[in-house]
FIPADREN-403189 format. One record per residue (C-alpha): residue in three letters; x, y, z. Coordinates in nm, 2 decimals. Last residue first. Layout:
   residuo        X        Y        Z
       ALA        X        Y        Z
...
***
This chain:
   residuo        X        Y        Z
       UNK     4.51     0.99    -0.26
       UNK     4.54     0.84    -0.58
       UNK     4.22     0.90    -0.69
       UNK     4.30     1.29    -0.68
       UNK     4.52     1.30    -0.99
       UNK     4.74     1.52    -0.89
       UNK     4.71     1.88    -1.02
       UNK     4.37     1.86    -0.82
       UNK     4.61     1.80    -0.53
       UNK     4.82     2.13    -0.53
       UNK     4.58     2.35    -0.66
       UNK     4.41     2.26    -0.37
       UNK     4.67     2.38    -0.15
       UNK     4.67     2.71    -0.33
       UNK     4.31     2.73    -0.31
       UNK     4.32     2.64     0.11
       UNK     4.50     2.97     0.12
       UNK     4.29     3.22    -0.03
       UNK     4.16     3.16     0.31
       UNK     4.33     3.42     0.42
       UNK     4.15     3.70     0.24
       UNK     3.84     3.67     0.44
       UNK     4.03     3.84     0.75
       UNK     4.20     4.15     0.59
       UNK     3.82     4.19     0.40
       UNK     3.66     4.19     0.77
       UNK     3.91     4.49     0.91
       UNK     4.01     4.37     1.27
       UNK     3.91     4.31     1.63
       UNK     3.47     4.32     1.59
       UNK     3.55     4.16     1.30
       UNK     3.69     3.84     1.50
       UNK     3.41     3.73     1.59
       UNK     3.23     3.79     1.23
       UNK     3.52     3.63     1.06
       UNK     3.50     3.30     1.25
       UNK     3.10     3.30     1.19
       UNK     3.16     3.37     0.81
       UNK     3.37     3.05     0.85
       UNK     3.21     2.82     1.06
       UNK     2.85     2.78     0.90
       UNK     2.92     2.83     0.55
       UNK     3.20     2.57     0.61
       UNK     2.95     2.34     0.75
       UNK     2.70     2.37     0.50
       UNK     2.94     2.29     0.23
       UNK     3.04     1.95     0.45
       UNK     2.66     1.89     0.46
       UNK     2.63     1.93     0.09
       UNK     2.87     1.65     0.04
       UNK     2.69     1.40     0.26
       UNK     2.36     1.52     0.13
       UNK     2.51     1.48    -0.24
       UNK     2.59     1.14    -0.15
       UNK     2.28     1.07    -0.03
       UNK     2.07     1.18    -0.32
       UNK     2.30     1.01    -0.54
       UNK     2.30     0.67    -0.36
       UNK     2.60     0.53    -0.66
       UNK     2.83     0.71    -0.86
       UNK     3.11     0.75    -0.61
       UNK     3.43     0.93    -0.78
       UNK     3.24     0.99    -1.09
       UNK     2.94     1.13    -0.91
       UNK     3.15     1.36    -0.73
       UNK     3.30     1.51    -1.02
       UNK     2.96     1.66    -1.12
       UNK     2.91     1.82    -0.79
       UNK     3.23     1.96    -0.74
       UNK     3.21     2.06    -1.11
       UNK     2.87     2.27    -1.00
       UNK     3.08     2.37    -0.67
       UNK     3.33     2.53    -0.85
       UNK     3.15     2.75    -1.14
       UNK     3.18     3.07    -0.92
       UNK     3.46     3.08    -0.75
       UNK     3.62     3.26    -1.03
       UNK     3.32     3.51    -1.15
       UNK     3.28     3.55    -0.73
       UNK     3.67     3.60    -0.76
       UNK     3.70     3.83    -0.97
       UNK     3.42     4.08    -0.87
       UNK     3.56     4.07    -0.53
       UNK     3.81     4.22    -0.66
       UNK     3.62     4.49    -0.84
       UNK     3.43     4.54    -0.49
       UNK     3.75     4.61    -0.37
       UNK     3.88     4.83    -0.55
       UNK     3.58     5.02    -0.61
       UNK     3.56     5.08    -0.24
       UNK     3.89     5.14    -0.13
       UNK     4.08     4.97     0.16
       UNK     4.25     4.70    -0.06
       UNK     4.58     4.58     0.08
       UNK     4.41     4.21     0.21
       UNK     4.19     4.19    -0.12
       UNK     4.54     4.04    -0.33
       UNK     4.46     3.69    -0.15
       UNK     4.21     3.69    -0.27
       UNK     4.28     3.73    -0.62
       UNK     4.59     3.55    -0.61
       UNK     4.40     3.20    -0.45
       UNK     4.16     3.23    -0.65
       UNK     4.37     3.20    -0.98
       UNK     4.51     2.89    -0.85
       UNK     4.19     2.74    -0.79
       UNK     4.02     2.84    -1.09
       UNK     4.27     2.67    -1.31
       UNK     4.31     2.29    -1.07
       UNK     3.95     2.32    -1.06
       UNK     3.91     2.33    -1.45
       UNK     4.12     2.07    -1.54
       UNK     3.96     1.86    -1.29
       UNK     3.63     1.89    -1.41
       UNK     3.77     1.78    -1.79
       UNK     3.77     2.02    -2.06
       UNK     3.56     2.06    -2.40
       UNK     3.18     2.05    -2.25
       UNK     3.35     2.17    -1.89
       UNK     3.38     2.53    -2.12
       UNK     3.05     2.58    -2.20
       UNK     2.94     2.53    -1.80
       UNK     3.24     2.71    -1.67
       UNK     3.15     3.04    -1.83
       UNK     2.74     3.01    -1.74
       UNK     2.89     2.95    -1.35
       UNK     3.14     3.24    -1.39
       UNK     2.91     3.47    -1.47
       UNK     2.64     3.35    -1.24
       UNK     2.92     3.45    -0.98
       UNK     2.93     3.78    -1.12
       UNK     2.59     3.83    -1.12
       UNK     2.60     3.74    -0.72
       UNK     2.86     4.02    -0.68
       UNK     2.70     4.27    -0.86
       UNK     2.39     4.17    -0.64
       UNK     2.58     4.21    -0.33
       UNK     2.71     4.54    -0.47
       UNK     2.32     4.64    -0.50
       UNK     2.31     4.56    -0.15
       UNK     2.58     4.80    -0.04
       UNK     2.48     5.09    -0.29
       UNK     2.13     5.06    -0.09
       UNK     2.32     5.10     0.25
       UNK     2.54     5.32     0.19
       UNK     2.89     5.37     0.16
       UNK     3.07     5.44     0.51
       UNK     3.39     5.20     0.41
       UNK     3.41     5.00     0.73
       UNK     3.03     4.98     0.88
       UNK     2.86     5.01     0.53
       UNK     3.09     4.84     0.29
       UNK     3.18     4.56     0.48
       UNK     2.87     4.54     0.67
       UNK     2.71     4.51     0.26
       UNK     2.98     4.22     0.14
       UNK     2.98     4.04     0.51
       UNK     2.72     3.75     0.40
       UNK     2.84     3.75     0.03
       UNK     3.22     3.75     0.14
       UNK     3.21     3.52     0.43
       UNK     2.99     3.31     0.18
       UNK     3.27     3.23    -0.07
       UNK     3.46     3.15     0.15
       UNK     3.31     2.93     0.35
       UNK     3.19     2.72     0.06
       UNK     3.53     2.69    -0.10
       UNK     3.63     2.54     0.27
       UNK     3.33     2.32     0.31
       UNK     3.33     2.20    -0.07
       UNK     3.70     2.15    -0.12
       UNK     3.64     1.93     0.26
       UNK     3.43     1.73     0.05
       UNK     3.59     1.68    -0.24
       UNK     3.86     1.54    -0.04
       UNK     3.58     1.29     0.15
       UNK     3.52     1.17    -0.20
       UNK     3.89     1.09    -0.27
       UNK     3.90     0.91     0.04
       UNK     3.58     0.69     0.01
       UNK     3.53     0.58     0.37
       UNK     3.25     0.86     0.43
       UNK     3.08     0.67     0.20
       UNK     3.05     0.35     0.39
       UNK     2.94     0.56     0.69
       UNK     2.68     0.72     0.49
       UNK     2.53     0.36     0.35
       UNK     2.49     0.23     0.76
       UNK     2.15     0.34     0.73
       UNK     2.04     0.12     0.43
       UNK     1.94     0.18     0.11
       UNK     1.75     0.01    -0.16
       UNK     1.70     0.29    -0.45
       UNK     1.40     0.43    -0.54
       UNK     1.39     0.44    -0.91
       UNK     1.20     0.78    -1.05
       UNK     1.47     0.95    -1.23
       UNK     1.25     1.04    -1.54
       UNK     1.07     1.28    -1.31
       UNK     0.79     1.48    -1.50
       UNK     0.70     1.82    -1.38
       UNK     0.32     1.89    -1.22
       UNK     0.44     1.90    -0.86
       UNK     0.73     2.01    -0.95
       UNK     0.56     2.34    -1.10
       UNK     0.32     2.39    -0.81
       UNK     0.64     2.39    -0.60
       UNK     0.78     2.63    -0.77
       UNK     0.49     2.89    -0.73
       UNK     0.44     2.80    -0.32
       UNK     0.87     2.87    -0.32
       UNK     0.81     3.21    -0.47
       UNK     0.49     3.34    -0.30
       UNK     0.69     3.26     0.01
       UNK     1.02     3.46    -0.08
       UNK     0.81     3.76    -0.15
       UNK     0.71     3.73     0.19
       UNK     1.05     3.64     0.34
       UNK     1.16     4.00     0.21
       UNK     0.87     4.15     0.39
       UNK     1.13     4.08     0.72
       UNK     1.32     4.43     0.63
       UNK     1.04     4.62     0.72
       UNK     1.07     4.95     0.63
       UNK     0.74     4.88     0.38
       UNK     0.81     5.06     0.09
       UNK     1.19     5.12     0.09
       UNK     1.27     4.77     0.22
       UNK     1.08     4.61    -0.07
       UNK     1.23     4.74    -0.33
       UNK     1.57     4.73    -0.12
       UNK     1.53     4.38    -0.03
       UNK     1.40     4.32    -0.35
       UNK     1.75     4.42    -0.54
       UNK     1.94     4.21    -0.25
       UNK     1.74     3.89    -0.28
       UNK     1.76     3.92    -0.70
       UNK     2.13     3.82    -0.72
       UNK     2.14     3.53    -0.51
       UNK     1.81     3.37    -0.74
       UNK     2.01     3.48    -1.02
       UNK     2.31     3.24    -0.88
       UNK     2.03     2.96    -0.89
       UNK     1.93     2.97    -1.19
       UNK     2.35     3.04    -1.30
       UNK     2.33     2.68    -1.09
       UNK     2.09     2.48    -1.32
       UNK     2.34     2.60    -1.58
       UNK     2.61     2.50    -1.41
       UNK     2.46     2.11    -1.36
       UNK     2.35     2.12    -1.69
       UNK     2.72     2.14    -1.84
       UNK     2.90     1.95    -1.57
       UNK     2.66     1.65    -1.58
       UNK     2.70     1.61    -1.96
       UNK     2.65     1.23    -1.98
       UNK     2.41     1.17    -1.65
       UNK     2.20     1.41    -1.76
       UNK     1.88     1.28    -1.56
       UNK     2.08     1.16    -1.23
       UNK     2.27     1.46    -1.20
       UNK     2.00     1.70    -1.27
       UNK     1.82     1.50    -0.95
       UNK     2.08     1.44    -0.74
       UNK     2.15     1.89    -0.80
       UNK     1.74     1.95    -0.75
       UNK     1.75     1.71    -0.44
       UNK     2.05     1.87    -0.24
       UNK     1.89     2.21    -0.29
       UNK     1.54     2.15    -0.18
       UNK     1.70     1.95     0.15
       UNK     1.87     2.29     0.14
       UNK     1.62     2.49     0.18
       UNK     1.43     2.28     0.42
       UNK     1.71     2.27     0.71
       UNK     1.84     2.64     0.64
       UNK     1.53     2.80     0.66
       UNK     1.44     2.62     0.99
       UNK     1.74     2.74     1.11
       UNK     1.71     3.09     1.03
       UNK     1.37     3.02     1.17
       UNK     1.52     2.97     1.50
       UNK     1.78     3.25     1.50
       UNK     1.48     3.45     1.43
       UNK     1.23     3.33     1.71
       UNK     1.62     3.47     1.96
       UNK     1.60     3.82     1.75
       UNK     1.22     3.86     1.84
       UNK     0.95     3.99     1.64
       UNK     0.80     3.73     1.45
       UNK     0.50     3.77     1.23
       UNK     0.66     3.79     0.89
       UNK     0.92     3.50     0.93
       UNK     0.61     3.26     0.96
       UNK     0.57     3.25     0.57
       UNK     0.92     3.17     0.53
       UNK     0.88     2.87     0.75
       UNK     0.56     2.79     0.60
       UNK     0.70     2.81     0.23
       UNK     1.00     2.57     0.30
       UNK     0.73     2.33     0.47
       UNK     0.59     2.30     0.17
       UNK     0.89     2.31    -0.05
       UNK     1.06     2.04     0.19
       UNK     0.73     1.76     0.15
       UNK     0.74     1.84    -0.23
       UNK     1.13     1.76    -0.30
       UNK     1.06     1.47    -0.07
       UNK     0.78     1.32    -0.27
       UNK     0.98     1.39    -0.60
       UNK     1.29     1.26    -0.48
       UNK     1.18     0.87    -0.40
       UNK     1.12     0.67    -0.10
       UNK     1.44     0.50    -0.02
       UNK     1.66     0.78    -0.18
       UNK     1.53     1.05    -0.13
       UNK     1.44     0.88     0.26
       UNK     1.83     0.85     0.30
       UNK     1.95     1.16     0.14
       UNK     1.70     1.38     0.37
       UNK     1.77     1.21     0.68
       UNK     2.08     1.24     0.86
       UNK     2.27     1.47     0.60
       UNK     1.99     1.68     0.64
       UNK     2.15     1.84     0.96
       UNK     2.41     2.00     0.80
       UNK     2.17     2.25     0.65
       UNK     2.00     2.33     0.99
       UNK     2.33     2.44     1.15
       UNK     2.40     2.65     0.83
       UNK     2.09     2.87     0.92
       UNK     2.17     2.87     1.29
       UNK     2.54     2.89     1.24
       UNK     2.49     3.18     1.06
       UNK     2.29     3.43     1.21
       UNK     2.51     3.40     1.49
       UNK     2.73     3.68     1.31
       UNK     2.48     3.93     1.42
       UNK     2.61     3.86     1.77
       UNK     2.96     3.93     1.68
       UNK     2.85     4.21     1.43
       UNK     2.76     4.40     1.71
       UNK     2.33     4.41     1.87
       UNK     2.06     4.65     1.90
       UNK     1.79     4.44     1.82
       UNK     1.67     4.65     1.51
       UNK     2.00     4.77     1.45
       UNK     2.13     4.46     1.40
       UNK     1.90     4.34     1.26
       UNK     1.91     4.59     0.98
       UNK     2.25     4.52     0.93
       UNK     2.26     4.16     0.88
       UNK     1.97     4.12     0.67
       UNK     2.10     4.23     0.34
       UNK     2.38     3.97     0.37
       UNK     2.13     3.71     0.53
       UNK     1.92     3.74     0.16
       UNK     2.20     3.57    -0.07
       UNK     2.12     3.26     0.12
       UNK     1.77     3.25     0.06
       UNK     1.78     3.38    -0.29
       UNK     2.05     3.13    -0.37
       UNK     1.78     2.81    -0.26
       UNK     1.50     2.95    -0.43
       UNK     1.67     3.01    -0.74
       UNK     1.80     2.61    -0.69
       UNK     1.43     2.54    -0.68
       UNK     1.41     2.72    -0.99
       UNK     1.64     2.52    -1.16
       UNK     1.46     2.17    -1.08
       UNK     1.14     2.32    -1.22
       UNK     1.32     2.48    -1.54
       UNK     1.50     2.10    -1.60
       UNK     1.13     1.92    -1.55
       UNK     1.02     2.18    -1.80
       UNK     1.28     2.09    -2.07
       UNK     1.18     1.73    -2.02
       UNK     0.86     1.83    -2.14
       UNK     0.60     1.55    -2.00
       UNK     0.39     1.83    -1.80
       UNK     0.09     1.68    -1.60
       UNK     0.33     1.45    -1.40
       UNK     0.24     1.13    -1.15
       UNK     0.57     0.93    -1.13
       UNK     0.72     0.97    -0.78
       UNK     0.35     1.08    -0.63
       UNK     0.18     0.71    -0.75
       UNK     0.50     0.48    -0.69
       UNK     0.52     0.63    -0.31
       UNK     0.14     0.55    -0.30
       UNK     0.21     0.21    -0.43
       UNK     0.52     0.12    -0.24
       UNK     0.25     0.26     0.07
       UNK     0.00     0.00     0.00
***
């Protein structure tokens, strides 16, 4: 009875376009970078709302990454044993509740909490959409999978303009998560209604994560992930204090520099994805890598605006098709359970957007936040170091 209702939600579609199933996946990987993208805009108006520094404002993150890690525990299992479609559903509904409920809370310590609640279901949505691109083009993994991620990079870019469309009409920097609702009820409609090809449910067992964690190469491209991941969102989450509370630009000019930033992240992501259809994933690491590590490393001795924002520019374009080939090249190293090993991985990401942006915002209460995100240009130059090895022999 319940293999048949599973069988029922996993293959029932209205829309047989293949092309449609790709746009649905996409745009819950819009939801997903509009949802992360938004904390940077948020940062400063709670913290003026509650009155608190840009330590306690930095708590904002573990809370939302907090809730990401967690799904390595259960959303790649059940994905996998009962089928993506059902739990891609079950995560946009309660994905739409949580933002919903954003918009009648008035209390820093209730915000923390649906900053976790955020994070849990939005990247459940996220770790399904990438098993579920991977699964379907399983021969160009690298090209689809960037171009499902420029969606989601546009998702990142648009937070920060309708935070300030929004911010301007209603002071109220918590309307964002209204516009955010309407979105996720929209894309869940359209998955509801997509067609799955990838509809096998796959017979796995609990003890599948440990055996997965044993893969070496895969638990490298992991720890690429956390530490990539971290950087990447110390400087998206700190990109408008940065500019406001060290540089004295304002605060709209700050968020439209987030958006800059995003776009040039969906830059790289669309420049990665034609160029992974004539080089290998690792080629392509190994290149980015290297050139991230000068680039950031080069934002230390910038104090000027434009300056920095232009390198900051370079590196979002840089960092920005990464994680796609992180993503693809992780099905080669361990093809099978690819909900739950993108859960696994995802969960490392997680953790370095949780424990990175929070290092730099204790310490940038003691120093200047750009002089403390540019050293982890470092972990580039030691991954340039093993993707220039073949990393199955590690």
């Amino acid at each position: 009875m319940v293999l048949q209702f599973k069988e029922k939600i996993n293959n029932f579609y209205f829309v047989p376009s293949p092309i449609f199933t790709l746009v649905s996946v996409a745009l819950c990987k819009f939801l997903y970078g509009f949802s992360i993208s938004a904390i940077g805009s948020l940062l400063v108006p709670i913290g003026e709302t509650f009155n608190i520094n840009i330590k306690a404002q930095s708590a904002v993150f573990p809370f939302n990454y907090f809730g990401q890690i967690v799904i390595i525990f259960f959303i790649g299992y059940f994905a996998d044993k009962m089928g993506k479609k059902i739990l891609q559903i079950g995560s946009l509904i309660l994905f739409s509740l949580s933002a919903l409920l954003f918009n009648y809370i008035n209390n820093f310590y209730l915000f923390l909490f649906m900053f976790f609640l955020v994070g849990l279901f939005g990247m459940s949505i996220n770790t399904i959409a990438d098993a579920t691109i991977s699964d379907i083009f399983s021969k160009k993994r690298g090209y689809y999978l960037n171009m499902a991620h420029v969606i989601g990079g546009m998702g990142a870019v648009t937070a920060p303009v309708l935070f300030n469309l929004s911010f301007s009409r209603t002071n109220d920097f918590r309307s964002l998560y209204f516009i955010l609702f309407l979105i996720s009820i929209f894309i869940m409609i359209m998955i509801s209604v997509a067609h799955d090809p990838s509809v096998e449910i796959e017979r796995v067992r609990p003890g599948i994560i440990i055996e997965i964690l044993k893969n070496r190469p895969f638990i490298y491209l992991c720890l690429f992930g956390l530490f990539s991941s971290g950087a990447l969102l110390s400087v998206s989450g700190w990109i408008p204090t940065i500019f406001q509370k060290n540089l004295n630009i304002s605060s709209e000019i700050s968020n439209y520099s987030l958006a800059i930033f995003w776009f040039a992240i969906v830059a790289g992501r669309m420049v990665t994805g034609i160029l992974s259809r004539r080089f290998k994933e690792t080629t392509l690491l190994k290149t980015a890598c290297i050139a991230i590590f000068f680039v950031l490393s080069a934002s230390f001795f910038f104090s000027d605006y434009l300056f920095l924002l232009i390198d900051y520019l370079l590196f979002g374009f840089l960092i920005g098709g990464t994680f796609p080939l992180l993503v693809a090249f992780s099905a080669e190293v361990y093809p099978k359970y690819s909900t739950t090993r993108l859960a696994i991985l995802f969960s490392f990401t997680a953790a370095g957007m949780l424990l990175i942006p929070l290092v730099v915002g204790i310490l940038g209460d003691y120093f200047m936040i750009n002089r403390i995100i540019s050293f982890n240009s470092i972990i580039f130059l030691v991954y340039f170091v093993i993707f220039a090895k073949k990393i199955n022999t590690f």
